[in-house]
RODO-2510 file (C-alpha; in nm, 4 decimals, decimal comma):
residues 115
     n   res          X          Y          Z
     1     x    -0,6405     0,0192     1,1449
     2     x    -0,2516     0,0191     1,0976
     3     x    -0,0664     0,3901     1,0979
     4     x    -0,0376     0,4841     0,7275
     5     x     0,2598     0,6834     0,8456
     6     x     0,4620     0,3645     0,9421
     7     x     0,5370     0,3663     0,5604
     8     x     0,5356     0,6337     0,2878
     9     x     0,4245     0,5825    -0,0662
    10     x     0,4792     0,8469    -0,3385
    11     x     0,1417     0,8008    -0,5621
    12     x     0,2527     0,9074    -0,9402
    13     x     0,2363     0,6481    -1,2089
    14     x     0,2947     0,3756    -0,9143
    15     x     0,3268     0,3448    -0,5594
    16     x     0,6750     0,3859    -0,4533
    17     x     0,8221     0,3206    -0,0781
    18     x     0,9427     0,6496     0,0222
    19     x     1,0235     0,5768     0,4161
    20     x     0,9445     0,3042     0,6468
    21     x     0,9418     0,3151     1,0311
    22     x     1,1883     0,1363     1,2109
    23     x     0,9770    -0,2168     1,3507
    24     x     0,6962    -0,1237     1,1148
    25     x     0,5506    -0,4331     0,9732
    26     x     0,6719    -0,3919     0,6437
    27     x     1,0334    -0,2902     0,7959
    28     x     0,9583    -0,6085     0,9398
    29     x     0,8758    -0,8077     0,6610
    30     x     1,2041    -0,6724     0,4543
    31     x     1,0420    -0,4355     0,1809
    32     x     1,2959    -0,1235     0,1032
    33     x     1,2699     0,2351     0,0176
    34     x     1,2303     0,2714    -0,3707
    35     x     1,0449    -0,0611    -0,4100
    36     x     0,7526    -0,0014    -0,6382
    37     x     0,4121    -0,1935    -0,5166
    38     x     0,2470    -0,4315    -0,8031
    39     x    -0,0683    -0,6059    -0,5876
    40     x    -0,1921    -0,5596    -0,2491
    41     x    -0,4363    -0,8763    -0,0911
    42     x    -0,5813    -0,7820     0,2239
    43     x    -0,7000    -1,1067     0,4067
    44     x    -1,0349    -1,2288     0,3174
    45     x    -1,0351    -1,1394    -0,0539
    46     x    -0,9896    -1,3643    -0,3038
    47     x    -0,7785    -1,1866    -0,5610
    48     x    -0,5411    -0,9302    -0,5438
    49     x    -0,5696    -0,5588    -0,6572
    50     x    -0,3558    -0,4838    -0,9483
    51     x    -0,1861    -0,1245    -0,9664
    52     x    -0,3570    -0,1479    -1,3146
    53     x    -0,6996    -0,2023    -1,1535
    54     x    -0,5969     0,0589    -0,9160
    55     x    -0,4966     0,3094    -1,2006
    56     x    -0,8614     0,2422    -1,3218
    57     x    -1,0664     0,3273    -1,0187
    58     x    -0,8507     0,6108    -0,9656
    59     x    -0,9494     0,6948    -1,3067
    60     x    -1,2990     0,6267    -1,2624
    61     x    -1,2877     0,8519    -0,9114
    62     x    -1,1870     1,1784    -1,1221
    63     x    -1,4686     1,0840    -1,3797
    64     x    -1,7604     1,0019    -1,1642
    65     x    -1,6393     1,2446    -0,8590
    66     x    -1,4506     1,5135    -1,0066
    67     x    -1,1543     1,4359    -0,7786
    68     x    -0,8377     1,5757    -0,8607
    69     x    -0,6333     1,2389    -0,9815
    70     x    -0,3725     1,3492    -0,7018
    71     x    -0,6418     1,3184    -0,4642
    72     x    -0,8273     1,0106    -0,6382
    73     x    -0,5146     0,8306    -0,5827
    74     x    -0,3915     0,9108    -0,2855
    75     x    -0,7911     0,8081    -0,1120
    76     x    -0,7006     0,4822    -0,3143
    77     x    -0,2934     0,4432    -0,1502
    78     x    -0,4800     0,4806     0,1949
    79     x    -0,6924     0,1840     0,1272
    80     x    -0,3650     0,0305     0,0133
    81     x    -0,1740     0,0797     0,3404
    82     x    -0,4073     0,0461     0,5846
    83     x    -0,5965    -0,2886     0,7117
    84     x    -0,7532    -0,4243     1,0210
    85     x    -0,4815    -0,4863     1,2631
    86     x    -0,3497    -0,8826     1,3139
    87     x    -0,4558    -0,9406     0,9700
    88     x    -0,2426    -1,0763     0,7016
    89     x    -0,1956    -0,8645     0,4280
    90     x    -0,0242    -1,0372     0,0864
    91     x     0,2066    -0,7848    -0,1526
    92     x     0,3719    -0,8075    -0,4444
    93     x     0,6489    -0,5422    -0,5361
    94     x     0,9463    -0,4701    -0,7999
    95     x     1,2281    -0,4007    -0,5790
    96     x     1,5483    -0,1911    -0,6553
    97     x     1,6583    -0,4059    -0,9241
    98     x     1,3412    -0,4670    -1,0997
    99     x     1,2707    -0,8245    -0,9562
   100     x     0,9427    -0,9429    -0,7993
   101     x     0,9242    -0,9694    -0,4098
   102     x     0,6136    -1,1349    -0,2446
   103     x     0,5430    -1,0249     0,1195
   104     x     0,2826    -1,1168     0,3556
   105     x     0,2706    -0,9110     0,6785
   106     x     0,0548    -0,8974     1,0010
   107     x    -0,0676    -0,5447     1,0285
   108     x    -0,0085    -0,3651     1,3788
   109     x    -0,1006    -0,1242     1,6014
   110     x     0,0949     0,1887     1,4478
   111     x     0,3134     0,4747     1,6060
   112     x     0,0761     0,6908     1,7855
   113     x    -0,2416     0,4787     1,7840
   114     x    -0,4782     0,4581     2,1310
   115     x    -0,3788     0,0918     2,3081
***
């Protein structure tokens, strides 16, 4: 799986880029700090995951688990950022200026991870 600390995300109302690892695979790719993420597609699925669906299964975390919604979201942003490694993984984000940015990146072997 690809080093969730490669890139940050602050987990509030959205998921916000807070750092990113030089030669990370979204450094790569050309997202920025302060970009908000919209959809995440991991390869093989069909549709993307909406930051509204992921809002609701946080949501439904807290209600059926009694998680925190601090910790319901941030199990949820580790799904987001992490993926089997030399898979594609499709994003959608709202960059500094409010526009919509479509990425697709090949997830790697992160900072720290056993070769």
């Amino acid at each position: 799986r690809a080093d969730r600390d490669l890139v940050g995300l602050h987990v509030d109302d959205q998921l916000v880029v807070t750092k990113l690892a030089t030669g990370s695979p979204a450094a790569k790719a050309g997202v920025e700090v302060g970009w908000a993420l919209q959809q995440v597609q991991p390869s093989g699925e069909e549709e993307p995951l909406t930051m509204t669906e992921f809002k609701e299964l946080a949501d439904k975390l807290c209600k059926v688990r009694g998680y925190r919604p601090e910790f319901a979201r941030g199990l949820l942003s580790e799904l987001v950022t992490t993926g089997e490694i030399g898979k594609e993984m499709k994003l959608v984000f709202l960059d500094n200026q409010d526009k919509e940015r479509s990425v697709s990146l090949i997830l790697e072997k992160g900072l720290g991870q056993p070769t």
